[in-house]
Backbone bond lengths (Angstrom), bond angles and torsions (degrees), N, CA, C in turn:
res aa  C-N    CA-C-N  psi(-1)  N-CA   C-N-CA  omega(-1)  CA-C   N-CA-C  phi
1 X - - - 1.465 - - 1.527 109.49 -
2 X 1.564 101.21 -54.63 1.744 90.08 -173.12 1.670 117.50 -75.65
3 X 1.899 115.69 0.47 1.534 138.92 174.26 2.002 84.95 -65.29
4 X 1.201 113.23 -70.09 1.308 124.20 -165.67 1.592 107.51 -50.59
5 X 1.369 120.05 -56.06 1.267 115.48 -173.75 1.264 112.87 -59.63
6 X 1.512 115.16 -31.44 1.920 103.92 -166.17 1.352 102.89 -72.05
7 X 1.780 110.99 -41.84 1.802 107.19 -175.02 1.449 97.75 -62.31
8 X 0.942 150.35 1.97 1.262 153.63 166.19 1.396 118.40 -52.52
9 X 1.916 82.88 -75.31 1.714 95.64 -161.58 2.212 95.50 -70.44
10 X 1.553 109.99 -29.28 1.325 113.35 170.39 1.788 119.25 -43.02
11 X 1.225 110.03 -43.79 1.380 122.38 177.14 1.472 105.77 -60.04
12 X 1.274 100.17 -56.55 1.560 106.13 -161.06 1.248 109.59 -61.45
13 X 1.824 128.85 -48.47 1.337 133.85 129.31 1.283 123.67 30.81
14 X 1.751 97.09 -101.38 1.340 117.51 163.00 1.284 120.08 -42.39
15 X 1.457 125.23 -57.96 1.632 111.45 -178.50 1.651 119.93 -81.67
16 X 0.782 78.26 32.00 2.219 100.20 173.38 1.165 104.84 -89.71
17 X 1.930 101.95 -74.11 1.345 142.10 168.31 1.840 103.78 -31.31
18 X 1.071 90.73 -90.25 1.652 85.05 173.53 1.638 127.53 -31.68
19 X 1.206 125.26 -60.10 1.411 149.70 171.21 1.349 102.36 -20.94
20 X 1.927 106.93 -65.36 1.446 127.84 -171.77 1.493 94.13 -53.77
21 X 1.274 113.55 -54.70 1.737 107.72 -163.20 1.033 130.22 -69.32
22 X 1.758 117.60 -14.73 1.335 137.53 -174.80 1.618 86.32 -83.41
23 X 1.256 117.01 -46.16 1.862 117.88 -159.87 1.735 96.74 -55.10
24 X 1.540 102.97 -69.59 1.492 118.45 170.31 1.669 119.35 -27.91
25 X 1.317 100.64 -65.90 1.852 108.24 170.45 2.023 102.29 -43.25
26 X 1.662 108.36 -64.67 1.233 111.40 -174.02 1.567 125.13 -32.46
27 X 1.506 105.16 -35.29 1.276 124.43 -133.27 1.737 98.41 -106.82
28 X 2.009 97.80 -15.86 1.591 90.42 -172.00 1.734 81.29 -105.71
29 X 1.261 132.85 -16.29 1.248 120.83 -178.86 1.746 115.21 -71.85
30 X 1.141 116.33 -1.63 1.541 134.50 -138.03 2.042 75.82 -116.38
31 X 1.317 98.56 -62.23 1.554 99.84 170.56 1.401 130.93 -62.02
32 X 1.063 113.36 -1.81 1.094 123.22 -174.81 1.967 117.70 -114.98
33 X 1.552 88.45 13.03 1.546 101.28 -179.97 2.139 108.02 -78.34
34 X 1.482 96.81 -9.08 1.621 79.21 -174.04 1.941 94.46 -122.33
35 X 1.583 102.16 159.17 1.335 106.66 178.75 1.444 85.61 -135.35
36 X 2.134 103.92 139.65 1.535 115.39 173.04 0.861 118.47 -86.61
37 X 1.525 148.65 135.32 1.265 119.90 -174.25 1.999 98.66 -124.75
38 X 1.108 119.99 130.20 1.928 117.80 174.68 1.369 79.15 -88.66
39 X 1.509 96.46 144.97 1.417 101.26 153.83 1.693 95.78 -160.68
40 X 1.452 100.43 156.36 1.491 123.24 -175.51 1.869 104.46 -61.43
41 X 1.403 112.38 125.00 1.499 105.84 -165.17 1.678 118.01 -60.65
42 X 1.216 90.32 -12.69 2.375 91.87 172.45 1.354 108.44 -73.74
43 X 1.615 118.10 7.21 1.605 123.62 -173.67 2.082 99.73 -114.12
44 X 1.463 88.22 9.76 1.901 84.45 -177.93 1.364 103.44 -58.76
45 X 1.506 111.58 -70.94 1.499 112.63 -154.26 1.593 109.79 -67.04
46 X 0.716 122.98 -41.87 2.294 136.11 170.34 1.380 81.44 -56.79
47 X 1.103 127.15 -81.90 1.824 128.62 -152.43 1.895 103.74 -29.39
48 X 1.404 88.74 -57.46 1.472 102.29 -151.93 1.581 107.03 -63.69
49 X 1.385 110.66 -37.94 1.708 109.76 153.80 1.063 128.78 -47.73
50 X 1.437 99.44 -49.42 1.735 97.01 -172.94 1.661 110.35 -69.48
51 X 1.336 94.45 -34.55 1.864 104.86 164.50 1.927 97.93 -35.79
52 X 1.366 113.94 -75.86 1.405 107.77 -153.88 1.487 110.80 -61.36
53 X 1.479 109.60 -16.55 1.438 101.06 -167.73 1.765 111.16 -87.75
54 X 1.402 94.79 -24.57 1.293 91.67 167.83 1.297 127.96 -72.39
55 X 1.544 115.13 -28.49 1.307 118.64 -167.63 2.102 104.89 -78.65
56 X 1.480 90.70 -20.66 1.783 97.12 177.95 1.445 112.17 -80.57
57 X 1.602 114.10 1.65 1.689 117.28 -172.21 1.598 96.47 -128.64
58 X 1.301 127.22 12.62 1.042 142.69 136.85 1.770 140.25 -120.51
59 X 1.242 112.06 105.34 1.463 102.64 -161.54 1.427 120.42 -83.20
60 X 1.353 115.73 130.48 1.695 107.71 -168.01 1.436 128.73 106.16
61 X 2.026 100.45 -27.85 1.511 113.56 -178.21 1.999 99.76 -84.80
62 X 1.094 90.98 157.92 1.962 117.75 -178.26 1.328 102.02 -126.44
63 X 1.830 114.72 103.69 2.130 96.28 142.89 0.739 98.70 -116.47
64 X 1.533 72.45 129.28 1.520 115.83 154.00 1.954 129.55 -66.04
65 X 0.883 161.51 119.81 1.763 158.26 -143.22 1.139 98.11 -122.26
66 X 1.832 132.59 151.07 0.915 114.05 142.95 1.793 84.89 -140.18
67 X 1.353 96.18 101.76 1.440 124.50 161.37 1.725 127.06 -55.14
68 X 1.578 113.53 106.90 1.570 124.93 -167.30 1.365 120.68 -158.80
69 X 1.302 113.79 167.74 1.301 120.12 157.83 1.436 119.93 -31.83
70 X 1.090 117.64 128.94 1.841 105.89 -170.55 1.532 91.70 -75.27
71 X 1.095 153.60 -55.60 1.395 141.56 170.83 1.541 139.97 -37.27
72 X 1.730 96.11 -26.44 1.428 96.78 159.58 1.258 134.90 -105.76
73 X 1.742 93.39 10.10 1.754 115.84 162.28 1.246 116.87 -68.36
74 X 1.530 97.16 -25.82 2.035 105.09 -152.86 1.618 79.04 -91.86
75 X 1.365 112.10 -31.42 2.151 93.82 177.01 0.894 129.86 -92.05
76 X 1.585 131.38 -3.00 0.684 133.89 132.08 1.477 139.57 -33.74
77 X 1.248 107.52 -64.97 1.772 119.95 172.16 1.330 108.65 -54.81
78 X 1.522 114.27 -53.11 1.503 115.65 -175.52 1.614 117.12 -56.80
79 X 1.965 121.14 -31.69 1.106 103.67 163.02 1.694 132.65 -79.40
80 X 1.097 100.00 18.31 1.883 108.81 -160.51 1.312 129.61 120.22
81 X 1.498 111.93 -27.14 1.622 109.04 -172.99 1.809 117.85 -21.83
82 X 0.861 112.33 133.16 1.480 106.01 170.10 1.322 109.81 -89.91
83 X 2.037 111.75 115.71 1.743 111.39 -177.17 2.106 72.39 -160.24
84 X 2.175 70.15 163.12 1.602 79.45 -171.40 1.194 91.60 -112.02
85 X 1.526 160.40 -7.32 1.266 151.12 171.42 1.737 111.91 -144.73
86 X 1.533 114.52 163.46 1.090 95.80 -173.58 1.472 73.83 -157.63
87 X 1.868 94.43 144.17 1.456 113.67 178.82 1.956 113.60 -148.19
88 X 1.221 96.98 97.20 1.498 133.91 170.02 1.658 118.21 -58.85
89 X 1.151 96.33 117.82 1.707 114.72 177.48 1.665 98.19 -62.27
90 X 1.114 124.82 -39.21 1.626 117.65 175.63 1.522 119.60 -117.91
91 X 1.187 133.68 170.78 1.244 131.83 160.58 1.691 124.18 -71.91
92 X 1.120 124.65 -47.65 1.315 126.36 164.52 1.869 119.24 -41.83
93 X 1.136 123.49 -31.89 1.339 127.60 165.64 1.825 121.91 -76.71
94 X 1.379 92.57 -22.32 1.486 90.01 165.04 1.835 123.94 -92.41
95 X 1.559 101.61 -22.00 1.194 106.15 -169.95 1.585 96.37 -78.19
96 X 1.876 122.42 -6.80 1.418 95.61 177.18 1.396 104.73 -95.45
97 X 1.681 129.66 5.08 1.421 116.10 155.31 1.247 125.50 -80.79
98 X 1.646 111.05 -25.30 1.271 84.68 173.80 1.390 121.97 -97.35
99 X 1.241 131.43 10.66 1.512 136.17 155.82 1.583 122.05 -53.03
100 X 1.953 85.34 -32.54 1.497 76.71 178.56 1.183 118.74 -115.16
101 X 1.534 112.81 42.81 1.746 127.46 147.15 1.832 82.62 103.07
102 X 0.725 162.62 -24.03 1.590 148.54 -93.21 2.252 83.66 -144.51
103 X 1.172 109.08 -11.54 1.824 108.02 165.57 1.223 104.24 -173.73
104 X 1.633 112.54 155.72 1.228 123.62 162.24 1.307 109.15 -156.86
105 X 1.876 96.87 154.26 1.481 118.66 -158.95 0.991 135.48 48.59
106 X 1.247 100.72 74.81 1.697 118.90 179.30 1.186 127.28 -72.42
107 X 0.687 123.28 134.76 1.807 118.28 175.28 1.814 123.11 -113.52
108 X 1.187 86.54 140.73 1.802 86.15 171.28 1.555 129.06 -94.03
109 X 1.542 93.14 129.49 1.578 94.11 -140.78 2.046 87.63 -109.46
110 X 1.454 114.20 -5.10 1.503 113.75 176.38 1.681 107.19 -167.69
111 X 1.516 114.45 163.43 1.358 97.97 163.08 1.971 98.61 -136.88
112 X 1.619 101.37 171.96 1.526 99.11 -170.75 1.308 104.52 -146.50
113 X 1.688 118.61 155.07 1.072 98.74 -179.00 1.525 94.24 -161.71
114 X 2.155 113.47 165.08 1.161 128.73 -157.87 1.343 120.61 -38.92
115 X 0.984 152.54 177.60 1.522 159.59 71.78 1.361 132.96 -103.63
116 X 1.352 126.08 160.97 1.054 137.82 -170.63 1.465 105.87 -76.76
117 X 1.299 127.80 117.47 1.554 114.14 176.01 1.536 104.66 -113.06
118 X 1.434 118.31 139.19 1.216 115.93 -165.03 1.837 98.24 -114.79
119 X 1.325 107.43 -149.90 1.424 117.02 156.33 1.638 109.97 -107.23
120 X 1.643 100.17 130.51 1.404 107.68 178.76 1.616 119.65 -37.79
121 X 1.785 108.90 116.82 1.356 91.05 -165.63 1.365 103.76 132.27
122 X 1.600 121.63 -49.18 1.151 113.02 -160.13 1.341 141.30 61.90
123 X 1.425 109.26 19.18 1.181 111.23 -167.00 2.044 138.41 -55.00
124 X 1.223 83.75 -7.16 1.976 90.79 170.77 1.832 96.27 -107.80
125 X 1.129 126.88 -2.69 1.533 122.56 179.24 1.177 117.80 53.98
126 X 1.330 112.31 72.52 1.703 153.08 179.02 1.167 90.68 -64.65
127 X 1.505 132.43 138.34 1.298 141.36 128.63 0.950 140.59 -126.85
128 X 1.442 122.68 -2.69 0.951 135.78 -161.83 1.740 117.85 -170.94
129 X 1.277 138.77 -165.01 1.640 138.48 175.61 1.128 90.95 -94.49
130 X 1.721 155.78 -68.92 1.380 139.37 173.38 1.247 111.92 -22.69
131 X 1.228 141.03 -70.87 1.499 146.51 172.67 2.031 125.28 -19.92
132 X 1.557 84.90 -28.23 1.375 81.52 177.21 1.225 107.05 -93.87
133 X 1.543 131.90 -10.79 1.753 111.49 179.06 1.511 104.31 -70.78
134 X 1.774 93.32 138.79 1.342 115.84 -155.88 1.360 152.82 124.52
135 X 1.934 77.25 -40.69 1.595 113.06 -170.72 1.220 120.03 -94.56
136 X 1.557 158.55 116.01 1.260 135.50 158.66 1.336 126.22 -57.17
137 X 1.559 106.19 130.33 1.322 114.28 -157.85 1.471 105.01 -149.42
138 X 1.614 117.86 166.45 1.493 100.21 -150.95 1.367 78.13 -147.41
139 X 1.833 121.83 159.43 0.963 142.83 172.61 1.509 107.04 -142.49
140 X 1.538 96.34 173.18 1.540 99.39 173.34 1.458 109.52 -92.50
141 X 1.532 100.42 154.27 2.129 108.14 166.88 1.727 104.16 -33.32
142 X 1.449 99.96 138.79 1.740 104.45 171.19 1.723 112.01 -62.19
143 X 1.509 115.02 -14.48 1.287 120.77 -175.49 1.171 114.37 -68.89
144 X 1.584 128.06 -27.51 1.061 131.31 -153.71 1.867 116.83 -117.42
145 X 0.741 159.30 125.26 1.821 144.69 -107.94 1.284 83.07 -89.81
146 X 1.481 132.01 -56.66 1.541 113.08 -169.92 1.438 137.02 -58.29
147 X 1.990 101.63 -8.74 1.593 116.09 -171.40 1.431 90.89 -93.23
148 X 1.439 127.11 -26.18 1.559 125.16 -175.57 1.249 110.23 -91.01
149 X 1.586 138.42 -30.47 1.312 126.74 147.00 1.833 115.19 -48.73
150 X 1.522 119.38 -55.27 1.506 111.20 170.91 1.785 113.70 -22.52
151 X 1.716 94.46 -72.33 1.192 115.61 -152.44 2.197 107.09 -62.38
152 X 1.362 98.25 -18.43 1.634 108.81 168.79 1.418 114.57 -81.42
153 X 1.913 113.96 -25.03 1.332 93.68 -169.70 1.606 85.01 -115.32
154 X 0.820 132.74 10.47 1.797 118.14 141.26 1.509 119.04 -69.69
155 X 1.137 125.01 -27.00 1.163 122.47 -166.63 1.374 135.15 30.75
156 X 1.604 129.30 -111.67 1.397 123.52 -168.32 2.193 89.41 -119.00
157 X 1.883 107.51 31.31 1.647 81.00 167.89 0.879 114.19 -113.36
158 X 1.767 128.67 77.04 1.007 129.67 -177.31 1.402 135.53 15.94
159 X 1.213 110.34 43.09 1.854 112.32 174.01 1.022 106.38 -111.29
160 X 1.411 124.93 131.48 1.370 134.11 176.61 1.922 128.66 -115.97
161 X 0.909 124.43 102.03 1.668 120.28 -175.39 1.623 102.66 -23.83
162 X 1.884 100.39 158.30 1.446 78.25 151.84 1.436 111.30 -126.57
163 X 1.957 104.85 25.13 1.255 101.43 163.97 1.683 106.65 -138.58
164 X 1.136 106.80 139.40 1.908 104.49 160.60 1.383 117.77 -98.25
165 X 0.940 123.50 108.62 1.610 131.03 162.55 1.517 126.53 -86.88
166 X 1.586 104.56 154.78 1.898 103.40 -169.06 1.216 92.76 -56.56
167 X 1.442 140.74 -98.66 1.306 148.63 -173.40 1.352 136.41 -89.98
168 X 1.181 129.57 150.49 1.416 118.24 166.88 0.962 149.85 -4.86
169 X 1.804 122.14 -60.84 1.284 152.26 161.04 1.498 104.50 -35.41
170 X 1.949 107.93 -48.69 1.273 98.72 -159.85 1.363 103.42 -109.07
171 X 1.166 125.20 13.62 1.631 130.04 132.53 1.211 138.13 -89.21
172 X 1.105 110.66 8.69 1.833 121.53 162.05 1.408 113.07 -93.07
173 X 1.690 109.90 -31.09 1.062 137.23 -172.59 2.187 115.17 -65.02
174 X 1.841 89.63 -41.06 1.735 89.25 167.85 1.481 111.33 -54.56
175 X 1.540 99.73 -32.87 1.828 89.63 -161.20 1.241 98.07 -87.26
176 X 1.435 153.79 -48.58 1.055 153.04 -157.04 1.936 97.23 -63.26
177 X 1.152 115.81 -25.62 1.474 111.50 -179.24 1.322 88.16 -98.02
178 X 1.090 154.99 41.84 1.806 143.97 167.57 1.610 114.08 35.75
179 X 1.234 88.48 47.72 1.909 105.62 176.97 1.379 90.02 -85.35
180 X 1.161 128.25 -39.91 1.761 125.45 -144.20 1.440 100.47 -144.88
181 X 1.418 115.68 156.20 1.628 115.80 170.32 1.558 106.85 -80.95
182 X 1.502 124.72 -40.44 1.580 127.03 -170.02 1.647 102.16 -127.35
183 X 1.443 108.31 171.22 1.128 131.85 153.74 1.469 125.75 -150.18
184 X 1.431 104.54 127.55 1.395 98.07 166.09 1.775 120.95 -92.59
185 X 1.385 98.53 131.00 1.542 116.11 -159.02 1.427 109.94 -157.48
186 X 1.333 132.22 134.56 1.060 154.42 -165.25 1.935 109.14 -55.73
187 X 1.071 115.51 152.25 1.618 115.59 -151.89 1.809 81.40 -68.57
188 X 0.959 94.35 -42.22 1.805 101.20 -165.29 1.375 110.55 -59.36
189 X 1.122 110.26 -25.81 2.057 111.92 173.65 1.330 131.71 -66.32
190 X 1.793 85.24 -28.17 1.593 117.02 171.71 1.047 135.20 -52.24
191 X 1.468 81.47 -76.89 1.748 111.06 150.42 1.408 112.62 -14.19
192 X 1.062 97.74 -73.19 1.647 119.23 -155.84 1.480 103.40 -65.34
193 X 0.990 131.70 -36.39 1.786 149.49 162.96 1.162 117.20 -75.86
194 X 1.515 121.23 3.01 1.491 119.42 -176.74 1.450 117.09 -25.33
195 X 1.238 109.29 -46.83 1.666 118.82 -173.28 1.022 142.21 -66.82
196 X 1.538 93.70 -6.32 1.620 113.14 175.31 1.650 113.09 -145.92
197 X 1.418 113.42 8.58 1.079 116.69 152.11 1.882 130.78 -145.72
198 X 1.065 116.75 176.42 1.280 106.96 -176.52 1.833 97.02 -117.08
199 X 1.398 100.50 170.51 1.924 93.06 178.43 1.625 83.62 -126.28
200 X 1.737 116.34 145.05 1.088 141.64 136.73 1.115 115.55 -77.92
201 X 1.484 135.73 111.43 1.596 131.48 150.64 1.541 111.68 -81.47
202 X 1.420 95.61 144.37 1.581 119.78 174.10 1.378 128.43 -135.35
203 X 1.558 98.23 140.14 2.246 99.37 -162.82 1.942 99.09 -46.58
204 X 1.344 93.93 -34.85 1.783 95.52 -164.34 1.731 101.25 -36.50
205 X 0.966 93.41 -51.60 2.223 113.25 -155.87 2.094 98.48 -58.31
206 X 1.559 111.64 -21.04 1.292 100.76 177.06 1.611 119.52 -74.33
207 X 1.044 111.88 -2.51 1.796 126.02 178.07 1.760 103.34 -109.47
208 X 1.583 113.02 32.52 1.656 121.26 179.36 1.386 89.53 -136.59
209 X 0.882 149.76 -45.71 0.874 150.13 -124.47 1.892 102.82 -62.45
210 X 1.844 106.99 145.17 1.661 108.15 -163.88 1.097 113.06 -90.13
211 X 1.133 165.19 -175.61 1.502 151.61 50.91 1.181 123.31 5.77
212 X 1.471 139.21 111.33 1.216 118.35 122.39 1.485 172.20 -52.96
213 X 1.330 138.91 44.85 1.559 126.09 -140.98 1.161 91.06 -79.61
214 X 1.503 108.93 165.20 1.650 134.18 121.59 1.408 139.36 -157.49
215 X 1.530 101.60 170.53 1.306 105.82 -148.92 1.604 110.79 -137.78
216 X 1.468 116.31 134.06 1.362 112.88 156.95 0.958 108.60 -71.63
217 X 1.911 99.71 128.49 1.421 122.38 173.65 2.086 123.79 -64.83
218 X 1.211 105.04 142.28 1.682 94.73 -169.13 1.126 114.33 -83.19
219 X 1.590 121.52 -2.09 1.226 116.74 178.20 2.032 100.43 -110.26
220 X 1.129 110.46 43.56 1.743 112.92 -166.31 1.473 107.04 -81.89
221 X 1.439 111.28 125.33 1.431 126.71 -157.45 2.113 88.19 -71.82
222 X 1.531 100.69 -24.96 1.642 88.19 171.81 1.589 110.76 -120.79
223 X 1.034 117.89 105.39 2.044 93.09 -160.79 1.606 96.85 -85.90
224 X 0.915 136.72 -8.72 1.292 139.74 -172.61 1.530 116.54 -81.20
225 X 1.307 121.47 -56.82 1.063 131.75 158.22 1.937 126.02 -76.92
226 X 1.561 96.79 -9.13 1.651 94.66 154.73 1.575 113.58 -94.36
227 X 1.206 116.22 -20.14 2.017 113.71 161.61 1.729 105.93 -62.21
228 X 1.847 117.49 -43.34 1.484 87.88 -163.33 1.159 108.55 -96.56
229 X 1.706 125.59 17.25 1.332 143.37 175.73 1.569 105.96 -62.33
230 X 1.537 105.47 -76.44 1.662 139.93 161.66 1.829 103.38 -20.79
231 X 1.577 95.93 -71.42 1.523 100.72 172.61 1.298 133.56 -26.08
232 X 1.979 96.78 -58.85 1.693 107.42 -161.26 1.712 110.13 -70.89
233 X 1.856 95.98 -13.67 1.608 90.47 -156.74 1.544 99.98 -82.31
234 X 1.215 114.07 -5.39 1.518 128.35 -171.44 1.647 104.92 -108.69
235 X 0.995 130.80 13.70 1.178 152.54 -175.85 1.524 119.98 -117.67
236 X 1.949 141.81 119.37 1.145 142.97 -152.67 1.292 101.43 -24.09
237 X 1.270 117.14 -69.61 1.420 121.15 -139.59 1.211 112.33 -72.06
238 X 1.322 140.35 -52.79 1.162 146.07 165.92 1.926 118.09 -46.70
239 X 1.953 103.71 -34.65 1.537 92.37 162.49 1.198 116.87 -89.83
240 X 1.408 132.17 18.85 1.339 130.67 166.46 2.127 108.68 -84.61
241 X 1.273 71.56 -20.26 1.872 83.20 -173.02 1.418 108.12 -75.90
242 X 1.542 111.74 -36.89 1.118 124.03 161.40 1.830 151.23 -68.74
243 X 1.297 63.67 -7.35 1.632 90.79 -165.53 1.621 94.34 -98.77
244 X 1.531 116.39 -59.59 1.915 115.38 159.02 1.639 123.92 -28.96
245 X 1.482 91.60 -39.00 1.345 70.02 -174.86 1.657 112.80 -116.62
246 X 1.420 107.88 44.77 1.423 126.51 142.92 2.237 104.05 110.20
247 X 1.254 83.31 0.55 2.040 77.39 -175.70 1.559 85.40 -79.10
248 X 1.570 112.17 175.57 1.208 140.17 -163.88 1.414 103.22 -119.93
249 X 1.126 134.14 147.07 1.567 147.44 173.86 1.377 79.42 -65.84
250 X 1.673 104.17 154.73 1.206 129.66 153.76 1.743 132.78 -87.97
């Protein structure tokens, strides 16, 4: 009898033991339902699709975005931010995360490049980078990949913004409020504004042209779901999403 009772209370033990570990296992898989993703803000409108499609080919998972300057993504991460992938409008903003241990092996998953965005209409008859002396016209900060593509495909013809803005968004954004006659902004911003603006392309902008990488981050609060994040975007479907809305295969 008292042989019987101990394998007893031993059993019971064990399926305690177990119970706890299944809860624990449950509880980190349960955490592991959301993936962060930084991404360079010319990746909002594509991102956010590819966001839903992933989240419909995974059931239960959430991304989450936090849409920016690719430069104040890369300082972000480098001071700690907690994100599980990060995807940079240029290469130079990724190479300072992964220098500083924080990703490796990035890949380029698209590339993008300038145009002139006017007001729908064209109304001063833009054709070209000559066309704008005269004009107020706006670019992004040189800090940020789209102000350093600007500042390459202006080169030495003396045209100068008369505004710098953090990102894209919020230099497409002067002109769309009739702050400015032009902006230079990525074909894809354009795109995306069709309705209130038109895009001029110019030969200059093919010697700008970006990189895209990205990368699961090494410190990723989910690394599993920031690898098949990284994956999918490099994967048909997601560069078809990309490709609609005007970036270029790499």
């Amino acid at each position: 009898m008292r042989a019987r009772a101990t394998l007893a209370a031993t059993a019971a033990l064990a399926l305690a033991s177990l119970a706890a570990c299944g809860s624990g296992d449950e509880a980190e898989a349960g955490s592991d339902g959301t993936v962060t993703v930084f991404a360079a803000a010319s990746l909002t409108e594509a991102f956010t699709e590819i966001g839903d499609r992933f989240e419909a080919e995974h059931d239960g998972v959430t991304v989450e975005f936090n849409f920016a300057g690719s430069s104040d993504l890369a300082a972000q991460i480098t001071e700690g931010a907690p994100a599980d992938v990060f995807a940079s409008a240029d290469e130079s903003n990724m190479d300072k995360v992964v220098e500083a241990g924080a990703a490796a092996d990035p890949d380029t998953f698209a590339l993008n490049q300038l145009v002139i965005a006017v007001p729908e209409g064209n109304p001063d008859g833009v054709t070209g980078l000559a066309d704008l002396a005269g004009l107020d016209f706006a670019a992004c900060a040189e800090e940020v990949p789209c102000g350093s593509a600007a500042q390459t495909a202006l080169g030495d013809t003396g045209l100068t913004p008369v505004t710098y803005e953090a990102d894209v968004k919020s230099t497409l954004q002067k002109l769309t409020l009739g702050e400015v006659d032009a902006a230079l902004v990525y074909r894809t911003d354009a795109i995306a504004a069709e309705d209130e603006v038109d895009a001029v392309e110019f030969p200059e902008s093919a010697g700008a042209v970006n990189a895209y990488p990205i990368a699961a981050l090494t410190d990723a609060p989910s690394p599993d779901l920031a690898a098949e994040f990284a994956a999918y975007v490099l994967a048909d479907d997601a560069q078809a999403v990309l490709q609609a809305a005007g970036f270029q295969h790499p």
